[in-house]
gemmi code that builds the backbone of each chain (N, CA, C; Angstrom):
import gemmi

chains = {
    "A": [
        ("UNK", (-4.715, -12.123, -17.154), (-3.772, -12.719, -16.228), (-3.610, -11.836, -15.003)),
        ("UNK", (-3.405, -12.228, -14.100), (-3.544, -11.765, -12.315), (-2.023, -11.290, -12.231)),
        ("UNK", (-1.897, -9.863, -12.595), (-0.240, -9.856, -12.274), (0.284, -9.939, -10.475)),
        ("UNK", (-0.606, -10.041, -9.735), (-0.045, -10.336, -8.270), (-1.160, -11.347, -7.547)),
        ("UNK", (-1.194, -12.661, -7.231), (-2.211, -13.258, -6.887), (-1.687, -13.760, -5.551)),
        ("UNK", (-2.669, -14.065, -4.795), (-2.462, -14.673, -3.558), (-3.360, -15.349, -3.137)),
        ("UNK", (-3.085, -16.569, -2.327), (-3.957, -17.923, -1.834), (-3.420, -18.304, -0.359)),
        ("UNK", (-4.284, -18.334, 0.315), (-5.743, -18.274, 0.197), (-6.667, -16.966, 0.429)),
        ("UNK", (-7.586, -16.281, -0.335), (-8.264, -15.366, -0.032), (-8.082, -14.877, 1.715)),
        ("UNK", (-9.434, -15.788, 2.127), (-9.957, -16.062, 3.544), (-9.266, -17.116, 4.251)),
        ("UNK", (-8.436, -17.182, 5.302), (-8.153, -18.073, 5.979), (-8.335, -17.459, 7.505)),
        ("UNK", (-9.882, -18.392, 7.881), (-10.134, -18.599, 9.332), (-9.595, -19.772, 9.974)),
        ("UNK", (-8.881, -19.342, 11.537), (-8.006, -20.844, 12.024), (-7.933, -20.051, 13.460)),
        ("UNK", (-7.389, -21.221, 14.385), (-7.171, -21.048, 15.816), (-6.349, -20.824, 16.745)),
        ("UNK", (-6.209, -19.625, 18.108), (-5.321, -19.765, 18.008), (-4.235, -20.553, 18.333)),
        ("UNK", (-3.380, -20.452, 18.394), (-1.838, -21.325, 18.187), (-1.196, -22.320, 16.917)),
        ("UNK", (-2.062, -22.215, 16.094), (-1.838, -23.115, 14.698), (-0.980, -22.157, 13.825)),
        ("UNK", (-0.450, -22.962, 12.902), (0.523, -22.599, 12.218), (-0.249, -22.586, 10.738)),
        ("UNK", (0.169, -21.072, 10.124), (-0.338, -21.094, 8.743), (0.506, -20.302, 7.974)),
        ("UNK", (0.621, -21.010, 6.238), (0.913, -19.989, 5.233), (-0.148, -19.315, 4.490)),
        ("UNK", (0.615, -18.089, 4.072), (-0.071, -16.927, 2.675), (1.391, -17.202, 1.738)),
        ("UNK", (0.635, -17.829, 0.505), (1.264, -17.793, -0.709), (0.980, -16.533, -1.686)),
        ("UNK", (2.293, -16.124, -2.548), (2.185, -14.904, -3.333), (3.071, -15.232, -3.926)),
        ("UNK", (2.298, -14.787, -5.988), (3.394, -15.010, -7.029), (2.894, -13.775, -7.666)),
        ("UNK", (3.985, -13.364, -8.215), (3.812, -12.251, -9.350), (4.218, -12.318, -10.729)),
        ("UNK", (3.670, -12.429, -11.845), (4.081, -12.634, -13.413), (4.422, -11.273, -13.976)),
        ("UNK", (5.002, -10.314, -12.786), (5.460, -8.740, -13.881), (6.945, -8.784, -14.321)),
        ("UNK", (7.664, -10.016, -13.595), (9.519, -9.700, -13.742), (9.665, -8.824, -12.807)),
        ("UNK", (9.192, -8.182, -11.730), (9.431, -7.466, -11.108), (10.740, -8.338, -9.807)),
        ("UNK", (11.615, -7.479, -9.419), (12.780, -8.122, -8.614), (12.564, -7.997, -7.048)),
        ("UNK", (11.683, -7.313, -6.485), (11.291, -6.625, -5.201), (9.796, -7.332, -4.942)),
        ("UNK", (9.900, -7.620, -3.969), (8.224, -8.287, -3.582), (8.514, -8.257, -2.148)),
        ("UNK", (7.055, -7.439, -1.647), (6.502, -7.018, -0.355), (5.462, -7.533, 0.264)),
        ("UNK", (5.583, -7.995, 1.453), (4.364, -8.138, 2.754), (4.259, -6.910, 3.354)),
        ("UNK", (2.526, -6.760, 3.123), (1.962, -5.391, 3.934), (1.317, -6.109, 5.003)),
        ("UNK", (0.873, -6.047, 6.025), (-0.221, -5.943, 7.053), (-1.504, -4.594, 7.160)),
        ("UNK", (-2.111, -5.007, 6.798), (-3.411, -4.047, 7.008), (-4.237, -4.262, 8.081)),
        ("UNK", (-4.460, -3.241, 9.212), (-5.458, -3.355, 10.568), (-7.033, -3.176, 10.363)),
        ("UNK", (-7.508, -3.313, 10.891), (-8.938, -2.758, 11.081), (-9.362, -1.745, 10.662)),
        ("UNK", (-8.227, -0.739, 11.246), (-8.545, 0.701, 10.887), (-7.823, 1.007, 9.587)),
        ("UNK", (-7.565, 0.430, 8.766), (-7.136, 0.229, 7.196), (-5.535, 0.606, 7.532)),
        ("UNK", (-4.349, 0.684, 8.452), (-3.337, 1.127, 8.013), (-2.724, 0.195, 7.180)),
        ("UNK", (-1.645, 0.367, 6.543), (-1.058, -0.175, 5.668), (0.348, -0.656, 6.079)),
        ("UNK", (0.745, -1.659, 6.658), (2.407, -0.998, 7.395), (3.026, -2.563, 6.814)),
        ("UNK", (4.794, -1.869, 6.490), (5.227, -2.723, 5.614), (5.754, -3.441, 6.691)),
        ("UNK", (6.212, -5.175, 6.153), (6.295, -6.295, 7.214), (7.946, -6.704, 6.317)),
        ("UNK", (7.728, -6.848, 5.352), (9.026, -7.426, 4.807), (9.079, -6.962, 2.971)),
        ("UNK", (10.625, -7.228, 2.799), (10.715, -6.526, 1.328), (11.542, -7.601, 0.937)),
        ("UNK", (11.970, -8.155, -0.264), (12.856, -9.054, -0.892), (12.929, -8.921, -1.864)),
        ("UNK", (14.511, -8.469, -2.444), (15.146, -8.125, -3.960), (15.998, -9.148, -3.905)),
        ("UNK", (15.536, -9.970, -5.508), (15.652, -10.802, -6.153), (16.503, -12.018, -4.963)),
        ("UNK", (15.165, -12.202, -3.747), (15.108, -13.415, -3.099), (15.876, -12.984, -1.842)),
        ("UNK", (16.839, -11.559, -1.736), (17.048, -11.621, -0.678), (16.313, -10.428, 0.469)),
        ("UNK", (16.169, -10.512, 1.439), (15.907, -9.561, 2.444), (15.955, -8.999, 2.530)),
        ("UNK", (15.905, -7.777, 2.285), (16.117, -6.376, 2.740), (15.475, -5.644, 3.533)),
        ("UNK", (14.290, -5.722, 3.866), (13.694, -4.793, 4.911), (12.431, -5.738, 5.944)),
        ("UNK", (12.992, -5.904, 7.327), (12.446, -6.360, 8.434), (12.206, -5.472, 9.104)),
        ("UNK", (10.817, -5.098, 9.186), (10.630, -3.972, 10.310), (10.343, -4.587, 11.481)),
        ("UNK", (10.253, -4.012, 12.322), (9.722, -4.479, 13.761), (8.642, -5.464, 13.887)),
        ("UNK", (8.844, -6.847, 13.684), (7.904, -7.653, 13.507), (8.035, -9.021, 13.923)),
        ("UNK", (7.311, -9.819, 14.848), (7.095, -11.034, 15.773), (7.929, -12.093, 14.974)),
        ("UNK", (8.998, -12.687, 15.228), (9.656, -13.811, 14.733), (9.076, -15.050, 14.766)),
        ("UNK", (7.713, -14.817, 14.833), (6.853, -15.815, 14.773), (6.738, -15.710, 12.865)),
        ("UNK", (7.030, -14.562, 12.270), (6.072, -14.617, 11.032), (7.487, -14.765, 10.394)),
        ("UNK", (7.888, -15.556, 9.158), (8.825, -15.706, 8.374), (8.556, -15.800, 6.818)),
        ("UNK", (9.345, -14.857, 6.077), (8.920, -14.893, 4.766), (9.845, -15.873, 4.196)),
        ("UNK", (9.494, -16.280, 3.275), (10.133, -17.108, 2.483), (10.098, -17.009, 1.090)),
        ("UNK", (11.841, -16.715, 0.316), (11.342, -16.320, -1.094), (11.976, -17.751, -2.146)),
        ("UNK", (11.486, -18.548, -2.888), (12.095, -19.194, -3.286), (12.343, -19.104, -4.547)),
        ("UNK", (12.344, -17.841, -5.402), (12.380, -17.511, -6.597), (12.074, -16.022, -6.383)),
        ("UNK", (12.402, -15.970, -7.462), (12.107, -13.959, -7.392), (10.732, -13.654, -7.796)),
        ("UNK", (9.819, -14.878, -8.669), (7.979, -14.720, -8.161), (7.351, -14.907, -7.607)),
        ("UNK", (8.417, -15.704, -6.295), (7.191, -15.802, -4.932), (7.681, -15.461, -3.783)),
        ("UNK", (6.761, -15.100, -2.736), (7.383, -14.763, -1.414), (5.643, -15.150, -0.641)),
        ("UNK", (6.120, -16.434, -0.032), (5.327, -17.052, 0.854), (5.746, -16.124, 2.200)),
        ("UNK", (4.751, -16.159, 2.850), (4.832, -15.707, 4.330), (4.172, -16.725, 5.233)),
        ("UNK", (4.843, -17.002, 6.417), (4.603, -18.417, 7.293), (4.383, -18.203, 8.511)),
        ("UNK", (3.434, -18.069, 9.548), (2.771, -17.570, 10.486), (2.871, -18.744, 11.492)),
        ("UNK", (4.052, -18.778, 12.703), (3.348, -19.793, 13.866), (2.612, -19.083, 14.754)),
        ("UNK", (2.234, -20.218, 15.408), (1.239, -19.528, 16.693), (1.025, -18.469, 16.546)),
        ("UNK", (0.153, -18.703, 15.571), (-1.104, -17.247, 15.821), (-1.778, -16.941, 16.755)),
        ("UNK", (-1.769, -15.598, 16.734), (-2.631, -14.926, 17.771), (-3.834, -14.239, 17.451)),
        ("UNK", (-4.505, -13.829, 18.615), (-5.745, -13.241, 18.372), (-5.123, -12.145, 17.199)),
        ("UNK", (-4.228, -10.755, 17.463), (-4.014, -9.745, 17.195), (-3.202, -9.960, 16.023)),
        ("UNK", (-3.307, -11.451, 15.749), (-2.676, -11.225, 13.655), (-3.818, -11.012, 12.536)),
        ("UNK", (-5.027, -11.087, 13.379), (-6.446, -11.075, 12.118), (-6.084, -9.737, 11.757)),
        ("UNK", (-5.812, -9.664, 10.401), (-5.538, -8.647, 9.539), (-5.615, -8.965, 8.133)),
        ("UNK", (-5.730, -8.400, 7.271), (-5.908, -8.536, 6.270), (-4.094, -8.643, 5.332)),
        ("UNK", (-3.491, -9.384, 4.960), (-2.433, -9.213, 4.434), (-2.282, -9.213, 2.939)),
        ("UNK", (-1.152, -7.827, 2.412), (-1.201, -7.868, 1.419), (0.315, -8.441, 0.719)),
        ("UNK", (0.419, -9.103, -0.576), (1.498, -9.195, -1.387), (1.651, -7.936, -2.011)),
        ("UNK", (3.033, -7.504, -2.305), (3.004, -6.768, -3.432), (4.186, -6.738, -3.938)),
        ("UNK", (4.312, -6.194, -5.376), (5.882, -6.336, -5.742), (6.242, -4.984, -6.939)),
        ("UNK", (7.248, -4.577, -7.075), (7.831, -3.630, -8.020), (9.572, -3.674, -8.792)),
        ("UNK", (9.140, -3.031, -9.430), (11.206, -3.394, -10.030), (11.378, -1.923, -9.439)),
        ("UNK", (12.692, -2.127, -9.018), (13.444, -1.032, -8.301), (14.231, -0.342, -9.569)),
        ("UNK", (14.392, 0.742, -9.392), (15.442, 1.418, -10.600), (14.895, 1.270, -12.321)),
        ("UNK", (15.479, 1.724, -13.047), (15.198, 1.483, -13.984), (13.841, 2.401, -14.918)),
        ("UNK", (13.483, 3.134, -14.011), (12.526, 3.647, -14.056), (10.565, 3.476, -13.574)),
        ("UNK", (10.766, 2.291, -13.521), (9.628, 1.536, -12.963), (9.345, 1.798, -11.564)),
        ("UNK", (8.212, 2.603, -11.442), (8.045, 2.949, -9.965), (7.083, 1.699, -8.998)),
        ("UNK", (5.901, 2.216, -9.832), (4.820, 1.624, -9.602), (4.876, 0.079, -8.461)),
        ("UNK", (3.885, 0.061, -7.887), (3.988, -1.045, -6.764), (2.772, -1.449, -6.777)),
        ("UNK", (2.782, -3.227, -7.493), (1.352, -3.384, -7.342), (1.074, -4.625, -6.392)),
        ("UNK", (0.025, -4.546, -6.278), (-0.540, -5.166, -4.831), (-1.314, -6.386, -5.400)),
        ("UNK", (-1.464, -7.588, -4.297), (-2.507, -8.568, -4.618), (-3.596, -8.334, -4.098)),
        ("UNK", (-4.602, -9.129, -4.303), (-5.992, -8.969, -3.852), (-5.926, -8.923, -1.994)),
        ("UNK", (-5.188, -9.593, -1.455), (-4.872, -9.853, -0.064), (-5.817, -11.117, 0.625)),
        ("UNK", (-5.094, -11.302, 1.826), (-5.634, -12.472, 2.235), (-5.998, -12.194, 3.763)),
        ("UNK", (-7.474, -12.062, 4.186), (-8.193, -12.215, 5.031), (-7.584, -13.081, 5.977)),
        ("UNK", (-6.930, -12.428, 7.449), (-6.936, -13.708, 8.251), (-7.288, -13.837, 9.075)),
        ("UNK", (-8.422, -14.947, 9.799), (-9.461, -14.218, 10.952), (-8.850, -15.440, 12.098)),
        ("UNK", (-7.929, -14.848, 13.601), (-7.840, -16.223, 13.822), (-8.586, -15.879, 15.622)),
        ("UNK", (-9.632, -17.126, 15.476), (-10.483, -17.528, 16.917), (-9.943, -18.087, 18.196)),
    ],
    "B": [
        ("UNK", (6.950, 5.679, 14.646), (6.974, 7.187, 14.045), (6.363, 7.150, 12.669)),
        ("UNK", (5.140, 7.806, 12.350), (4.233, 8.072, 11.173), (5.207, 8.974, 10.208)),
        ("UNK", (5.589, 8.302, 8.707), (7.374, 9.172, 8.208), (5.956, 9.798, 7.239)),
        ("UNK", (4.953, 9.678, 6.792), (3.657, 10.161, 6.019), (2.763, 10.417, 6.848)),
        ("UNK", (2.227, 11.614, 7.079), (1.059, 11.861, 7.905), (-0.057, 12.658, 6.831)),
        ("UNK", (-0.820, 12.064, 6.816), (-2.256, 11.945, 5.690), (-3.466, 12.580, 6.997)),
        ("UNK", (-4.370, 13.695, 5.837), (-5.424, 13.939, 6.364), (-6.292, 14.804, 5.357)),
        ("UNK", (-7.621, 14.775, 5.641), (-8.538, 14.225, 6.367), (-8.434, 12.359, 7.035)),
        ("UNK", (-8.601, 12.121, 7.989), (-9.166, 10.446, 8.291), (-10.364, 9.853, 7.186)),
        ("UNK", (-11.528, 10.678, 7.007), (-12.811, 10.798, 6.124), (-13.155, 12.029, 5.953)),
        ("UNK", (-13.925, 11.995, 4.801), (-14.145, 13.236, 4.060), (-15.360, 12.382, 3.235)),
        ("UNK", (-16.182, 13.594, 3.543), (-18.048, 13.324, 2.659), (-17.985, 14.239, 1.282)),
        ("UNK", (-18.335, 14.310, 0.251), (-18.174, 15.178, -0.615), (-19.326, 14.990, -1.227)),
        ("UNK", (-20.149, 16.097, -2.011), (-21.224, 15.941, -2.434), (-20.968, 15.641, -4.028)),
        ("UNK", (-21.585, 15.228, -4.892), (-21.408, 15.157, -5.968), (-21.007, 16.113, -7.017)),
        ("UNK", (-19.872, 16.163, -7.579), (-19.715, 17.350, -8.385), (-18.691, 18.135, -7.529)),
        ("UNK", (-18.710, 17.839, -6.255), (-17.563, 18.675, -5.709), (-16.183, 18.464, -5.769)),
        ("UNK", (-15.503, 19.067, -4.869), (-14.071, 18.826, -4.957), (-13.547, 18.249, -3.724)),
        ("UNK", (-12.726, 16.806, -3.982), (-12.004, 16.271, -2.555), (-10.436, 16.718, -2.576)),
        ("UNK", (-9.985, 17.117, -1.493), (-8.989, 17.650, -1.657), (-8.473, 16.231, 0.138)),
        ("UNK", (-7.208, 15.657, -0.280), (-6.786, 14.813, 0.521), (-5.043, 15.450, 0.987)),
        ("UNK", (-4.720, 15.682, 1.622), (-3.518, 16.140, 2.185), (-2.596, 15.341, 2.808)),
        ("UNK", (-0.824, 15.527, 2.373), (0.042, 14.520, 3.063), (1.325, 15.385, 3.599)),
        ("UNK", (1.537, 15.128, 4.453), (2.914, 15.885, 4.849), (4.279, 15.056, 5.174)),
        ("UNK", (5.180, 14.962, 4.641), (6.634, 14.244, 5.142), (7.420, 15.165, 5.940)),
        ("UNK", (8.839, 14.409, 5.926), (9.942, 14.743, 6.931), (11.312, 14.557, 6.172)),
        ("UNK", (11.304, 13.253, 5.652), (12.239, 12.536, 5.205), (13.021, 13.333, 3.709)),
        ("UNK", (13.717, 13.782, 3.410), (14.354, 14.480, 1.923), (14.615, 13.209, 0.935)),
        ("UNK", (14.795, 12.268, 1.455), (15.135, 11.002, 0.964), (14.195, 10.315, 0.069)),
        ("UNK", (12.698, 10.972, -0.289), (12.072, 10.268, -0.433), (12.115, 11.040, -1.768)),
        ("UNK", (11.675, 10.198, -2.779), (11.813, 11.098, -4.776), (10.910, 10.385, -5.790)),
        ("UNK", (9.852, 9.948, -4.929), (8.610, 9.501, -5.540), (7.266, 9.344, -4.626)),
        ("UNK", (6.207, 9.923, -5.102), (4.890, 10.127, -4.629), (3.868, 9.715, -5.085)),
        ("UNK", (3.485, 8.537, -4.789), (2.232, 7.618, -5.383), (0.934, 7.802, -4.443)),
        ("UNK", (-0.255, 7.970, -4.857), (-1.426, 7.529, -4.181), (-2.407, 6.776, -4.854)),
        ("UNK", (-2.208, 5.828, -3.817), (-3.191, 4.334, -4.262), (-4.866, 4.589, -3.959)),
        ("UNK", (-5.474, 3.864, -4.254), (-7.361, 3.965, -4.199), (-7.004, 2.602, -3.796)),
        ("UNK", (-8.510, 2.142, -2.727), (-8.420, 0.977, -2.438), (-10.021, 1.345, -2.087)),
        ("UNK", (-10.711, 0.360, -2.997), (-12.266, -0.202, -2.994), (-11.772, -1.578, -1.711)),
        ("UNK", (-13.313, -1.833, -1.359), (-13.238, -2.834, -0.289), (-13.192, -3.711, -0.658)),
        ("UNK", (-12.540, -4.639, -0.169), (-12.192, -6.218, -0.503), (-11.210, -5.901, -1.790)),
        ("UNK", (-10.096, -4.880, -1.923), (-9.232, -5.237, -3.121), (-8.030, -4.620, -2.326)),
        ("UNK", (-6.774, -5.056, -3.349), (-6.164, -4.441, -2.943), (-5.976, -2.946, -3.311)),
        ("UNK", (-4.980, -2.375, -2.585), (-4.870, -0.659, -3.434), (-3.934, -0.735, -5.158)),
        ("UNK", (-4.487, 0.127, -5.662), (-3.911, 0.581, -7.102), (-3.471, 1.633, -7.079)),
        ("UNK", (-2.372, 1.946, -7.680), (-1.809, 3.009, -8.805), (-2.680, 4.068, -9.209)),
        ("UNK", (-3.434, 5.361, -8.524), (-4.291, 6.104, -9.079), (-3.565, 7.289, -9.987)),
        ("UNK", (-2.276, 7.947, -8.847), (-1.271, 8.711, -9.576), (-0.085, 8.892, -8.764)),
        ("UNK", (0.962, 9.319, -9.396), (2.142, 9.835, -8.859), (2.836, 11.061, -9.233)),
        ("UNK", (3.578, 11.336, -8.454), (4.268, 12.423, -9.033), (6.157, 12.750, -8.560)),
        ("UNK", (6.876, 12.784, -9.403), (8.046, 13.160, -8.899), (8.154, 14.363, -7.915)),
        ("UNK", (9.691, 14.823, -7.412), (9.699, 16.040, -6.580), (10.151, 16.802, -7.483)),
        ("UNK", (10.495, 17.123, -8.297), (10.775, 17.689, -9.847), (9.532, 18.726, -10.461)),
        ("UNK", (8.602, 17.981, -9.989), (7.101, 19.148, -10.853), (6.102, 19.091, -9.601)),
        ("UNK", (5.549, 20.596, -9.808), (4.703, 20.719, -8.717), (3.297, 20.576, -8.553)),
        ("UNK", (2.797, 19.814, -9.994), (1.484, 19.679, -10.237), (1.296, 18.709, -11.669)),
        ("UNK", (0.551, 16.959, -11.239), (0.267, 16.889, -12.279), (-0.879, 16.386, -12.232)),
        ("UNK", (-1.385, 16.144, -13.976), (-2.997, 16.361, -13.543), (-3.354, 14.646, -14.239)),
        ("UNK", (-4.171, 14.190, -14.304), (-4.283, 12.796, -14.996), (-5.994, 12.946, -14.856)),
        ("UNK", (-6.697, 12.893, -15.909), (-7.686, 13.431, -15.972), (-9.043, 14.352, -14.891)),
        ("UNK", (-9.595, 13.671, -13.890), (-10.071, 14.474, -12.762), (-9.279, 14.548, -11.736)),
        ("UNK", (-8.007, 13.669, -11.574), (-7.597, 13.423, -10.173), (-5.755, 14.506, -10.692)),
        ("UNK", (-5.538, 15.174, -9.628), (-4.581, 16.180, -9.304), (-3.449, 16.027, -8.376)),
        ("UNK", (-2.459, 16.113, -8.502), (-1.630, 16.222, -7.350), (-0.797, 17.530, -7.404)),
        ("UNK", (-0.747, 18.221, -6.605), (0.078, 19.447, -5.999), (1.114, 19.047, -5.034)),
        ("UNK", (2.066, 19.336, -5.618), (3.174, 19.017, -4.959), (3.883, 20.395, -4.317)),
        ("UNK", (4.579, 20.714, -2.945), (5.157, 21.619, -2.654), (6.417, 21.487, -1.699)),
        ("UNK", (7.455, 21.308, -2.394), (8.707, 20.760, -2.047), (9.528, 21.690, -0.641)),
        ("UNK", (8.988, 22.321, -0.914), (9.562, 23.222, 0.242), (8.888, 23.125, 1.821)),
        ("UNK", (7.500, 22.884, 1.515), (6.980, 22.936, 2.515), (6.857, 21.496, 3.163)),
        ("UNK", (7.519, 20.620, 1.954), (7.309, 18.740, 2.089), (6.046, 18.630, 2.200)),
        ("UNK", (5.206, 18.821, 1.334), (3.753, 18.379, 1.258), (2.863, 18.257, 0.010)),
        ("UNK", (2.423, 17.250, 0.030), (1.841, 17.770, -1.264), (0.033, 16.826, -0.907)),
        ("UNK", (-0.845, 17.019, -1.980), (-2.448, 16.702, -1.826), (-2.772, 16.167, -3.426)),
        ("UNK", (-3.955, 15.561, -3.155), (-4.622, 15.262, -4.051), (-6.149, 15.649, -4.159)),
        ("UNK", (-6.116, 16.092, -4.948), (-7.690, 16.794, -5.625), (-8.438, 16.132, -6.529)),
        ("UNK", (-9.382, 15.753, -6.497), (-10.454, 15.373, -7.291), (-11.533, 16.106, -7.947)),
        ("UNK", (-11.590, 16.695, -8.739), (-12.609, 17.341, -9.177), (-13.691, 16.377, -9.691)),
        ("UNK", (-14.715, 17.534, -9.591), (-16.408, 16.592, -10.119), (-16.571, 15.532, -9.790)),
        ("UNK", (-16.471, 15.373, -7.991), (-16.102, 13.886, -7.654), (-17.457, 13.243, -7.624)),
        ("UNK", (-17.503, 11.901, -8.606), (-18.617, 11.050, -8.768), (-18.832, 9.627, -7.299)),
        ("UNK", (-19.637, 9.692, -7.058), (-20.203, 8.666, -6.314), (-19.075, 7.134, -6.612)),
        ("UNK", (-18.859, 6.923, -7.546), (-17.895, 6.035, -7.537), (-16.476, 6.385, -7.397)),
        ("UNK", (-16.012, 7.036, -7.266), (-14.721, 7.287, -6.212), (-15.005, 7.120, -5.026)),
        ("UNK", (-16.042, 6.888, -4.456), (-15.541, 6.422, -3.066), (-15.341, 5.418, -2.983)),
        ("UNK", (-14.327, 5.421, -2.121), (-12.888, 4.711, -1.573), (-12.122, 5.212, -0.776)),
        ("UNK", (-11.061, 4.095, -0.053), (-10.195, 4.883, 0.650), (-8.972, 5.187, -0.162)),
        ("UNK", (-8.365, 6.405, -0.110), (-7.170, 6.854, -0.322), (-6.391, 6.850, 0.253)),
        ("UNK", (-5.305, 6.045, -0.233), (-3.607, 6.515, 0.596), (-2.450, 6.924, -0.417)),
        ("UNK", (-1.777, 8.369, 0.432), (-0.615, 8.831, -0.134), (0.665, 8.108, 0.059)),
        ("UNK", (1.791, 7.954, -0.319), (2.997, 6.782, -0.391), (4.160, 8.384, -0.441)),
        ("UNK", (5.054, 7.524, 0.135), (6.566, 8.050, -0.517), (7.401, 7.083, -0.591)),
        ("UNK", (8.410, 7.102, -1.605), (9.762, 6.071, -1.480), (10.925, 6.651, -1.359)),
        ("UNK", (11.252, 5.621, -0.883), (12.921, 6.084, -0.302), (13.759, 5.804, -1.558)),
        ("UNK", (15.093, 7.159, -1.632), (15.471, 7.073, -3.464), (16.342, 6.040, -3.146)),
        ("UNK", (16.427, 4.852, -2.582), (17.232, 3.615, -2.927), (16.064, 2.696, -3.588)),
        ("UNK", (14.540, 3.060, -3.526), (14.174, 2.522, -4.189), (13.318, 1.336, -3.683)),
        ("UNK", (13.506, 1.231, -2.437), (13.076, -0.243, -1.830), (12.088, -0.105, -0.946)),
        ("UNK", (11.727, 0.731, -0.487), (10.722, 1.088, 0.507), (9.597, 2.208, 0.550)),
        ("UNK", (8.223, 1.811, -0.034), (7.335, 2.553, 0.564), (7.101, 2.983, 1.800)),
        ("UNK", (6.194, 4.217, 2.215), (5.950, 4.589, 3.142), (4.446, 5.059, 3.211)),
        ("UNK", (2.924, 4.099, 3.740), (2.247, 4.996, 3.226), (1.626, 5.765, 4.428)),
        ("UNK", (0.676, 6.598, 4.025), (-0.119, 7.450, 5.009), (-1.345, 6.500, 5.798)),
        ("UNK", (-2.079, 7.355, 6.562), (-3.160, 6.221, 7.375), (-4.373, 6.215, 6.522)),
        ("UNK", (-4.471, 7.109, 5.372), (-5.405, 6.902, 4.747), (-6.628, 7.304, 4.802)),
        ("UNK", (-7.196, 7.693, 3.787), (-8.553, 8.672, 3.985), (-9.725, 8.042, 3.365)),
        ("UNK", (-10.990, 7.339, 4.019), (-11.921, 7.178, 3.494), (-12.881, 7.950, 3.141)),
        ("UNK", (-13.150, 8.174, 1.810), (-14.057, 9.007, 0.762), (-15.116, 8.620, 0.509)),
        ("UNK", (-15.969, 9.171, 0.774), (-17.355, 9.264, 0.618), (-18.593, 10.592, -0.363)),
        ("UNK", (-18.522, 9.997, -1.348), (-19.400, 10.267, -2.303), (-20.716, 10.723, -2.385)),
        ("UNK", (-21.439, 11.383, -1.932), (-22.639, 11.146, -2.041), (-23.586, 11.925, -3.251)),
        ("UNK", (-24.277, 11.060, -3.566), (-25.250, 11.325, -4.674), (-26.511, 12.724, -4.943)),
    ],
}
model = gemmi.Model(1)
for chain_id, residues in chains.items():
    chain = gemmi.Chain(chain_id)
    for i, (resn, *xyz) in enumerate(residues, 1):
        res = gemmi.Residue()
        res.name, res.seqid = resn, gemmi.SeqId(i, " ")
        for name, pos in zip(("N", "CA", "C"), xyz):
            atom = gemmi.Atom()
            atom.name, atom.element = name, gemmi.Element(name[0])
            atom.pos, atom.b_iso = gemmi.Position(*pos), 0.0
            res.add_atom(atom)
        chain.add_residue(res)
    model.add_chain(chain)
structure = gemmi.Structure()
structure.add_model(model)
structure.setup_entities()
């Protein structure tokens, strides 16, 4: 079983169109994260959500909106894309406290937009 | 502002040698130290961590040295095989628990 999966892998599209990245996690974990990854591999966090609510918006285009509708998913929703969103995006999620550190990641989703 | 600053960028290592990857913070706030491996086309994993509590732990070839004073700590690889290469990134979290922080990451290179 895929404890962090995300769909669609690859999504190539144009710009100004509107797209989602879906992400579920089967660990019980209460915390689930959007990374953005560049070209040059950085890793930089986009959004955080414990058990569905918000907690961490970093500096990031109000074009992109996460959406959690349960505490195993956190869709992320992209308008008008731009050239400079092709990045690779990752899900990820962890339980806070409790002792559980660990933060695991999905496969990520390729986004190439023309 | 980079709150993890990671280095080498890349590092070549010959087989059998030793990679030694370096991270430096700022933040006191932070009370957990993870570094992920990330093969291409995956995401990153869990390779090791370490609290600020101990200054060295070992998990079979791969090492972390931790040095609290100086806010820095590295990861070592001994007898590094051709399949460790990958890129490496060092992490810290903030002790509320909610926020990683990682480094820019070091691509490793193996050679045979």
């Amino acid at each position: 079983d895929t404890a962090v999966s995300q769909t669609p892998k690859y999504l190539v599209t144009q710009m100004g169109n509107d797209k989602s990245i879906k992400c579920e996690q089967n660990l019980g974990h209460d915390t689930m994260y959007w990374y953005k990854q560049d070209s040059k591999k950085f890793l930089k966090i986009m959004f955080s959500y414990n058990n569905k609510e918000l907690i961490i918006n970093e500096t990031v285009p109000n074009r992109f909106s996460p959406k959690s509708p349960d505490k195993a998913h956190l869709n992320l929703h992209i308008n008008s894309l731009e050239l400079g969103d092709s990045a690779v995006y990752f899900c990820a999620s962890s339980q806070i406290g409790g002792g559980y550190n660990e933060q695991f990641f999905g496969p990520g989703t390729r986004l190439t937009v023309l | 502002q980079q709150q993890v600053k990671q280095s080498p960028q890349s590092l070549i290592v010959q087989k059998g040698g030793i990679s030694i990857i370096n991270c430096a913070y700022e933040n006191t706030a932070f009370d957990y130290f993870p570094w992920y491996q990330q093969f291409p086309g995956k995401g990153p994993a869990l390779l090791i961590a370490i609290r600020p509590d101990v200054s060295e732990k070992k998990e079979g070839r791969f090492t972390i040295s931790f040095n609290k004073s100086a806010k820095q700590f590295s990861l070592h690889i001994m007898d590094s095989q051709p399949g460790d290469s990958a890129t490496y990134f060092c992490a810290a979290r903030t002790n509320t628990g909610n926020q990683f922080y990682f480094g820019t990451g070091t691509s490793l290179t193996v050679i045979p």
